[in-house]
C-alpha positions in Angstrom: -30.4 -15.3 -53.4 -27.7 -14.4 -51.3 -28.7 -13.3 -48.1 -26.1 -10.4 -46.0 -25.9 -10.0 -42.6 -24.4 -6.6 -41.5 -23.4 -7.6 -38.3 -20.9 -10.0 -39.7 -18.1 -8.2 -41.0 -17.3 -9.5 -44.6 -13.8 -11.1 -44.8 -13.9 -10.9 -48.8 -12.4 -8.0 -50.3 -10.4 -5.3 -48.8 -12.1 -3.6 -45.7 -10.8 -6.6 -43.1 -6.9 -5.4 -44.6 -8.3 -1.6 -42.8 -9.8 -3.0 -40.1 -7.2 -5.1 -39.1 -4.6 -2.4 -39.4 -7.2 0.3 -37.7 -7.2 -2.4 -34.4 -3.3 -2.4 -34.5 -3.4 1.3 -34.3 -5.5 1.5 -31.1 -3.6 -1.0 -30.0 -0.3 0.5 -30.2 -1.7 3.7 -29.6 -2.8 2.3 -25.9 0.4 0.9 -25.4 2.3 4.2 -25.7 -0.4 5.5 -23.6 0.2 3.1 -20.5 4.1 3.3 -21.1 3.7 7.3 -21.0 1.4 7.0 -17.9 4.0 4.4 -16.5 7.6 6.1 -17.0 5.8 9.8 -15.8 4.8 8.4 -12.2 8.3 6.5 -12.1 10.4 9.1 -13.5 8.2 12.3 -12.0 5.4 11.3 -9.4 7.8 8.9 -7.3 10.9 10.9 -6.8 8.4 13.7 -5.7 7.0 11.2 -3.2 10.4 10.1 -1.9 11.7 14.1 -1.7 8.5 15.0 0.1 8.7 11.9 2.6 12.2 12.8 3.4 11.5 16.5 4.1 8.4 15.6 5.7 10.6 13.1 8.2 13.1 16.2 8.4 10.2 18.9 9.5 8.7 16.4 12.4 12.1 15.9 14.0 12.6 19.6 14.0 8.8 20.1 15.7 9.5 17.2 18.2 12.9 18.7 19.2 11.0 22.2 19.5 8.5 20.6 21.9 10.8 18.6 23.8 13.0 21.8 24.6 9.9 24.3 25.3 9.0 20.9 28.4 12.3 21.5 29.9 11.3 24.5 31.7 8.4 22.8 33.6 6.4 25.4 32.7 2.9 24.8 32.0 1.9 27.6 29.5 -1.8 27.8 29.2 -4.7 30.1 29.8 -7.3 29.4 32.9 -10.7 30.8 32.5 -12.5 30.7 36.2 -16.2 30.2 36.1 -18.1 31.3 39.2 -21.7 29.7 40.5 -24.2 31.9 41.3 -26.6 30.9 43.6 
């Protein structure tokens, strides 16, 4: 009497040809995966870094020339509120 475990796969016959081929298919299949993933943050998410950094670099010169102009006129710009005791 011949005794079958079913959580041994059975080598004999044709089903290991299928599972075999079905574990290359997930594996290629998550290969083009991570390669898609990979060549969309080089190609699209990095540049778009790099532009923004620049622009980013570009906008706070602006603002610091903007504040260093509106301090050569000594002026101290500001509102005062005055609060009084009473007593």
């Amino acid at each position: 009497m011949r005794i079958v475990d079913a959580s041994h796969s059975n080598r004999a016959g044709i089903g290991w040809a299928w599972s075999t081929m079905l574990r290359f298919a997930v594996l290629i299949t998550a290969a083009l995966a991570l390669l898609a993933i990979t060549l969309v943050g080089l190609f699209v998410v990095l540049p778009l870094m790099i532009a923004g950094g620049i622009a980013l670099s570009f906008f706070l010169c602006r603002r610091l020339r903007q504040a260093q102009q509106r301090s050569k006129g000594s002026v101290i710009d500001a509102d005062y509120t005055v609060i009084g005791l009473r007593e």
